[in-house]
Phi, psi and omega in degrees: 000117169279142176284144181276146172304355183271357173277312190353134146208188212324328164252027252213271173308342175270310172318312168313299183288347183295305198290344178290306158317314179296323199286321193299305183267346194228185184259016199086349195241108200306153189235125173291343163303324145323356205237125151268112193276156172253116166285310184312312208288296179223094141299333172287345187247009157296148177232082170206138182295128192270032131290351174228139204281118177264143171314073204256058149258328180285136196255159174212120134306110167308120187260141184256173173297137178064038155066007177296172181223121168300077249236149161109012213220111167255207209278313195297308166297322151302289168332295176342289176306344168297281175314310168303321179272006164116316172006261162240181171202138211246087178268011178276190166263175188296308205249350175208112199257153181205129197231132170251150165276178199248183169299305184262032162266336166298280154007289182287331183278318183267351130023259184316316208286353170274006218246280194299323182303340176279356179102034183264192182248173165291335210261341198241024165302117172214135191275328196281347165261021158281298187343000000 
């Protein structure tokens, strides 16, 4: 089940511009170490050396609009929702993910950035009252 956009809050939207950023500066493809993963959720897409035991109690929560909080749901899962809404498109594999944007990720994208250069926040982002 995807979250829809109009729930988007802070990590949602952070995820978006990170992803945004790649594709502008980069090749698209997100360095997993940036990401927060649920090891349970994706395991192929954890970043940890297998000399050191990673801490799979810790949980990060998606946070939603008005801060709810999502529990069980990382960055790769905001990328999903990304995607389900039009966003990006996910031209990689499961496991080694690569993302372009859509026309209306473009759309969306100079929004946020007018949105952040005005003094908003990612958590207080709604694209339909930008417009």
């Amino acid at each position: 089940m995807s979250i829809p956009i109009e729930k988007f809050g802070k990590d949602h939207w952070g995820t978006f511009a990170y992803i945004e950023t790649l594709c502008v500066d980069g090749k698209g493809e997100p360095d997993h170490r940036r990401m927060r993963t649920d090891i349970d959720r994706h395991p192929g897409l954890t970043n940890w050396h297998p000399m050191v035991t990673p801490d799979l109690s810790k949980k990060y929560p998606t946070r939603l609009k008005g801060m709810v909080e999502l529990p069980d749901h990382d960055d790769w899962d905001c990328a999903e929702d990304l995607e389900a809404e039009g966003l990006v498109e996910n031209i990689g594999t499961g496991i080694n993910p690569k993302y372009k944007m859509t026309e209306k990720g473009f759309t969306i994208a100079a929004l946020l950035r007018k949105h952040k250069a005005s003094g908003g926040w990612f958590s207080n982002f709604a694209p339909s009252q930008e417009a």
